[in-house]
C-alpha positions in Angstrom: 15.2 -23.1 18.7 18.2 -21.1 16.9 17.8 -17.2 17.2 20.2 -17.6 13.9 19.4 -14.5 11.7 16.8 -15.5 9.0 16.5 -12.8 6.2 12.7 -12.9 4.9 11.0 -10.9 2.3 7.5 -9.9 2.0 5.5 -10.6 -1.1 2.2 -9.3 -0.7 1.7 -6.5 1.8 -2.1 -6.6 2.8 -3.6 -7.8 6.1 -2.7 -11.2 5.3 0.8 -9.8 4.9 1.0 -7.6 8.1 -0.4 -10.5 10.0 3.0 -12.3 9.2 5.2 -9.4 10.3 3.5 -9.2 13.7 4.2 -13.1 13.6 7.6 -12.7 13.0 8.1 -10.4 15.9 7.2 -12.8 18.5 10.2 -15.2 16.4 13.9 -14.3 17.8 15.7 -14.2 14.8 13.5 -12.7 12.5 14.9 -10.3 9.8 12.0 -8.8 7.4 14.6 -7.4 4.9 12.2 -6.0 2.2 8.2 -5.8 1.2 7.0 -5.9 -2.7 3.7 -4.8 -3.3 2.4 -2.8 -6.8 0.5 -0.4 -3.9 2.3 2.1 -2.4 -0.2 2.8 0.5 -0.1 -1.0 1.5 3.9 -1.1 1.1 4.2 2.3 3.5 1.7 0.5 6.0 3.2 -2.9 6.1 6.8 -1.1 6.4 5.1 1.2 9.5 4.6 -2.3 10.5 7.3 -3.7 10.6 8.9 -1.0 12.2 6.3 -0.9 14.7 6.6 -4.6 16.0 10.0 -5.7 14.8 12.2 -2.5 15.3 12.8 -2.8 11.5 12.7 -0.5 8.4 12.6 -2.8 5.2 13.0 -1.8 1.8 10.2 -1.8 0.3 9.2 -2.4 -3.7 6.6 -1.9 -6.4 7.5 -5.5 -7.7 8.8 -8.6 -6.7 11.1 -9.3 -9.5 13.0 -5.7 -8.4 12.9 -7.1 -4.8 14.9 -10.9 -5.6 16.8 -8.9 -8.1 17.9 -6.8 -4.9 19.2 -10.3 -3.0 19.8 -9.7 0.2 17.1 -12.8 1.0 16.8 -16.6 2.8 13.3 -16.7 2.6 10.4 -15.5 1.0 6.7 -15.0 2.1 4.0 -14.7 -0.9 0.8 -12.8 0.6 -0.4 -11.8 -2.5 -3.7 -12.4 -4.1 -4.5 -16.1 -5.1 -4.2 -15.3 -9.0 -0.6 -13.7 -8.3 0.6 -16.8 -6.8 2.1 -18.8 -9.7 3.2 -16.3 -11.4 5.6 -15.5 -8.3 6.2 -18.8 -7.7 7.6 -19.2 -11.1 9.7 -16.3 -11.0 11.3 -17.9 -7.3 11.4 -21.4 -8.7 13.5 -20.3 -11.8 15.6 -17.9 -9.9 19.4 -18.7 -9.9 19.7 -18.5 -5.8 16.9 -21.0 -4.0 14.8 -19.0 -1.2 12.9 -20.9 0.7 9.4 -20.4 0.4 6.4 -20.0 2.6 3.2 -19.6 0.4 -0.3 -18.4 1.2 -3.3 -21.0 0.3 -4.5 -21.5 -2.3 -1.3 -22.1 -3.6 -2.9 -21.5 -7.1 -6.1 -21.9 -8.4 -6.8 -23.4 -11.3 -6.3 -27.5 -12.4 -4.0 -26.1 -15.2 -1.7 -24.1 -12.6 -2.1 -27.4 -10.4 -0.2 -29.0 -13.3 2.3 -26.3 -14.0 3.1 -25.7 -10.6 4.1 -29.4 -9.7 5.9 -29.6 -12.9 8.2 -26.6 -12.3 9.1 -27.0 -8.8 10.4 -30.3 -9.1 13.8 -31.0 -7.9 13.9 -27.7 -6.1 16.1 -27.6 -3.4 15.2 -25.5 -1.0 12.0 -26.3 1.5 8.6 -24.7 -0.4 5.3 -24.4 2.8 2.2 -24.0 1.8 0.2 -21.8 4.9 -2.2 -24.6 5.9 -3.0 -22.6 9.2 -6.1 -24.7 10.6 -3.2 -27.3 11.2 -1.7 -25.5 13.7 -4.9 -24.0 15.6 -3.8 -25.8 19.3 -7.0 -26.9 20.0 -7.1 -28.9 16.4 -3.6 -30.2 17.5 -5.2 -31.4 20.1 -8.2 -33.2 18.1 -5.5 -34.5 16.2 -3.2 -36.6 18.6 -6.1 -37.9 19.7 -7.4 -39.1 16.4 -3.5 -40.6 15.3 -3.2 -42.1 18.8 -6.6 -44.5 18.7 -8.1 -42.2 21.9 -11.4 -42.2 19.6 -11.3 -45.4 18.3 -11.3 -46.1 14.7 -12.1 -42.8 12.3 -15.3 -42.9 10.8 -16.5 -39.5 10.5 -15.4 -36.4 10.8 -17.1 -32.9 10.3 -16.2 -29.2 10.0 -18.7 -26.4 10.5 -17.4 -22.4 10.0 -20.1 -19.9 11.0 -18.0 -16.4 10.3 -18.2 -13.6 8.8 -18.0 -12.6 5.0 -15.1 -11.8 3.0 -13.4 -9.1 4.2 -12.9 -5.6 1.8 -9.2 -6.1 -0.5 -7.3 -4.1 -2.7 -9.0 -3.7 -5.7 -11.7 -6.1 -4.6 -9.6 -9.0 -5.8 -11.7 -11.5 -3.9 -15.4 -10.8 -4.9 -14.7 -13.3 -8.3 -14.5 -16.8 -8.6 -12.0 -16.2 -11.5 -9.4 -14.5 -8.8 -9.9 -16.3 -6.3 -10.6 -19.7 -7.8 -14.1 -19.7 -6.0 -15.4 -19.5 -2.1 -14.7 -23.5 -1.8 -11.1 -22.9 -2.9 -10.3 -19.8 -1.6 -11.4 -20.4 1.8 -11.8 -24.0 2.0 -8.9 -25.1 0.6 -7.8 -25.0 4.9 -10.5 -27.5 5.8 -9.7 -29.7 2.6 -6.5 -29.7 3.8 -7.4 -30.8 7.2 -9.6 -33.2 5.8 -6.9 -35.0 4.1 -4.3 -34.4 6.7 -7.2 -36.4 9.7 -8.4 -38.8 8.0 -5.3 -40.5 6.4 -6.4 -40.8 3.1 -7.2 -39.3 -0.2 -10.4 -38.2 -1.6 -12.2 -40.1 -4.2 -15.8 -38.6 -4.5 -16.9 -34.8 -3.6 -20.5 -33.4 -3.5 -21.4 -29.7 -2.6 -24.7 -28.1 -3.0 -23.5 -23.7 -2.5 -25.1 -21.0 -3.3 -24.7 -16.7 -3.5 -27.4 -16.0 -1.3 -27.0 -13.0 1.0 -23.6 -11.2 1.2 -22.3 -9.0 -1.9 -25.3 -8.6 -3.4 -25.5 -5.3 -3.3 -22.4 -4.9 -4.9 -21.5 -3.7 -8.3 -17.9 -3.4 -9.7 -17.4 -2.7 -13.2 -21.1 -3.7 -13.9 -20.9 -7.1 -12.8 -22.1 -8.4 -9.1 -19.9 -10.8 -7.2 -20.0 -14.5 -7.7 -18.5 -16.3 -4.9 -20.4 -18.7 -2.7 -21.4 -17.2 1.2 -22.6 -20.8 1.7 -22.3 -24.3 1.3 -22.2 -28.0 2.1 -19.9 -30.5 0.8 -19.3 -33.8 1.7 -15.9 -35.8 0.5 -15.5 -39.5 0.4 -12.4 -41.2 0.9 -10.8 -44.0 -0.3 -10.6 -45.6 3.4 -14.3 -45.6 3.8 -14.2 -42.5 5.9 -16.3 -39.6 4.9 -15.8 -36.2 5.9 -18.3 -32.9 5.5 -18.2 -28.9 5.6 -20.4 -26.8 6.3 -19.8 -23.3 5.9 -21.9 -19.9 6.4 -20.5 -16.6 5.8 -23.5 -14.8 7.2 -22.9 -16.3 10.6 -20.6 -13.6 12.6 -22.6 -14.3 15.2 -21.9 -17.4 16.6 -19.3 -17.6 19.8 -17.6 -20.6 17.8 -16.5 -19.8 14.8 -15.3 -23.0 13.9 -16.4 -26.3 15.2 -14.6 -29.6 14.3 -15.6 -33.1 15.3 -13.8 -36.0 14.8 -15.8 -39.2 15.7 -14.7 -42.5 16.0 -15.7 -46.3 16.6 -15.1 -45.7 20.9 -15.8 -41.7 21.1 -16.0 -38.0 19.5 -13.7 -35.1 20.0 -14.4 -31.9 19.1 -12.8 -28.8 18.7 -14.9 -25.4 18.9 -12.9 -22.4 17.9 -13.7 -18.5 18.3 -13.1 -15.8 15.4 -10.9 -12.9 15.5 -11.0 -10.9 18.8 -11.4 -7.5 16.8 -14.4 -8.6 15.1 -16.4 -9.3 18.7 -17.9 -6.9 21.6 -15.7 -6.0 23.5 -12.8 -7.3 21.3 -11.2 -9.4 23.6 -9.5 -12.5 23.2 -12.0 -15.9 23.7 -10.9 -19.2 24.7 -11.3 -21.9 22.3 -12.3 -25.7 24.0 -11.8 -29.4 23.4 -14.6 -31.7 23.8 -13.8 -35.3 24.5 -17.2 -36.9 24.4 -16.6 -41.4 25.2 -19.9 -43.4 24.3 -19.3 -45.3 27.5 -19.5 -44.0 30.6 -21.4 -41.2 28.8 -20.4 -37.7 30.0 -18.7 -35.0 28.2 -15.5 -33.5 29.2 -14.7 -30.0 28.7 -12.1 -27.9 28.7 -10.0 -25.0 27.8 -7.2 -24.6 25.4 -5.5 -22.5 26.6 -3.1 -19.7 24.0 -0.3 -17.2 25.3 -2.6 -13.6 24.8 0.1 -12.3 22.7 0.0 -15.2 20.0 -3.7 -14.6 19.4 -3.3 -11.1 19.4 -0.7 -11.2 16.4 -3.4 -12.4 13.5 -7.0 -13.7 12.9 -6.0 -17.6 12.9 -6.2 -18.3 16.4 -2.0 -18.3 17.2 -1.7 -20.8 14.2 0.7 -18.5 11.8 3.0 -18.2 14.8 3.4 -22.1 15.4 3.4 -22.5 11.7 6.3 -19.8 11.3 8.1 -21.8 14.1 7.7 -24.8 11.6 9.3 -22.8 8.7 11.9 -21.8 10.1 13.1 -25.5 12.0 13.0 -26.2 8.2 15.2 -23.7 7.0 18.0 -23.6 9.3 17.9 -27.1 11.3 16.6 -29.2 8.4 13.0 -30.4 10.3 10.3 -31.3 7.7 8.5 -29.4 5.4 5.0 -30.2 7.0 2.7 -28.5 4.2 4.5 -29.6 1.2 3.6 -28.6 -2.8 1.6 -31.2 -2.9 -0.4 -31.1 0.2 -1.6 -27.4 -1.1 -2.1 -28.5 -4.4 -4.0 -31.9 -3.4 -6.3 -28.7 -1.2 -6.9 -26.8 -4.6 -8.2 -30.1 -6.3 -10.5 -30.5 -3.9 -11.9 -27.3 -3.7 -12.3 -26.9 -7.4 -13.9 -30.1 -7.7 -16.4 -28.8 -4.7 -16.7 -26.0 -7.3 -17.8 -27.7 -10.3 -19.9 -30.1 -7.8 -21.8 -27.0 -6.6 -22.2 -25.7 -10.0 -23.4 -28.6 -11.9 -25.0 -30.8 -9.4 -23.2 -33.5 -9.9 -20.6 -35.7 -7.5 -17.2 -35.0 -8.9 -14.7 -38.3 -9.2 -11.3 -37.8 -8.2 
């Protein structure tokens, strides 16, 4: 790939944030020109950063609109909290100079943003990404050429458990409400709905979810109201090609060695792919190997094995070397023209889903789509 300079700037400078500068490092090429933020603290830490891994000082800014204003760009990376995002996204989309864009899920989170957003970014030019990072995971690459190439047979089912731990502490506690963050099953799920979709070959029609608040955060006040999102749920989504896919999430579950486990499983065999969680949240903290489980139903007899990731990949963030690959993606698309993997719509068709997991959760009821 091109080590042609690519000029990024940072919208957003939290961990989410910092985990893309350390990506960015490992990227020849890479030029983080500037960092907007409204909090000083995270700006000077994401800049120490940057200086840190890339050898870089960028400018950094109290607002984004100050930071295009400034030019000096190619691309932009939004890292900011969920509720922030289409209101950035506007401002980029009705800028006079196209960036390219690489967007944090969800890419907004509410239906009526879902039906802004689409509306104002058609006919732009340049390539828009939304950060689906569970594609990129190796050993789900893995699950899924074996899925697209027939190795299981025909798709019938396929299931998604994450046993982690709960929602980290943000700035300003952005993500203990559901009005913020557009709820658990969008904020975090909006990955596996996306993965769902992206596996299975087909669109949703029906989603049920039975969640609940049951042990996390409730302990927690802030401004006289306790938090509302979900620390655990099922949900099961129907799609139009008869398959049926299922979540089921815990976020009181840092204990488990996998932290995700994904099985695809099909008319000849199962594969599955079982995934650790962040190194620095383990004894020990060091890096765990995820494995791929190819499991025929004749001759019966698993096969096991490991997956294996360079060290310094993992080390760079908490997604198990998938912003990396996905930042490789980005950039084929800026400068050589390769596909926008993620597009608009993928993230957007994510939201839906989650939001109708949601309403499903809240009211009981299966939500048509």
């Amino acid at each position: 790939m091109s080590a042609k300079p690519l000029r990024y700037g940072l919208i957003g400078a939290g961990m989410m944030g910092r985990e893309h500068i350390r990506n960015l490092a490992l990227i020849p090429g890479s030029e983080l020109v500037a960092i907007a933020d409204p909090t000083n603290e995270q700006v000077a830490l994401s800049i120490a950063e940057a200086g840190k891994h890339l050898g870089q000082m960028p400018r950094g800014f109290a607002d984004h609109r100050a930071m295009l204003a400034a030019g000096g760009l190619d691309a932009v990376v939004i890292a900011s909290p969920n509720d922030t995002h289409i209101h950035v996204l506007e401002d980029l989309l009705k800028a006079p100079t196209p960036l390219g864009i690489l967007v944090e899920k969800p890419v907004v989170t509410t239906p009526a943003d879902c039906d802004r957003l689409a509306s104002l970014a058609k006919g732009y030019p340049a390539p828009i990404w939304v950060a689906m990072e569970y594609r990129y995971m190796p050993p789900v690459v893995e699950l899924r050429r074996a899925v697209s190439t027939g190795e299981i047979g025909t798709l019938r089912m396929f299931a998604i458990r994450e046993h982690r731990f709960p929602f980290l502490e943000k700035v300003g506690d952005w993500n203990r409400f559901a009005e913020r963050t557009g709820g658990t099953l969008v904020e975090k799920c909006c990955h596996f709905f996306d993965l769902m979709r992206l596996v299975v070959g087909s669109e949703p029609v029906r989603v049920y979810a039975s969640g609940a608040a049951d042990v996390n955060h409730r302990d927690e006040v802030y401004g006289g109201r306790v938090p509302d999102i979900l620390d655990n749920a099922f949900v099961i989504v129907d799609f139009a090609n008869g398959c049926r896919a299922s979540l089921d999430l815990c976020m009181f579950a840092e204990g488990s060695y996998f932290q995700e486990e994904i099985a695809a499983t099909g008319s000849r065999a199962k594969i599955e792919a079982l995934i650790p969680g962040p190194a620095r949240f383990w004894p020990g903290a060091e890096e765990r190997g995820s494995e791929i489980v190819f499991s025929p139903r004749e001759p019966k007899g698993p096969v096991r094995r490991t997956v294996h990731v360079d060290e310094s990949v993992l080390k760079a963030g908490d997604h198990h070397g998938s912003t990396y690959f996905q930042h490789l993606g980005f950039r084929a698309a800026m400068l050589e023209g390769g596909p926008v993997d993620v597009t608009l719509q993928d993230g957007i068709r994510a939201v839906r889903i989650g939001l109708a997991a949601e309403e499903s959760a809240r009211s009981g009821r299966a939500i048509a789509l």
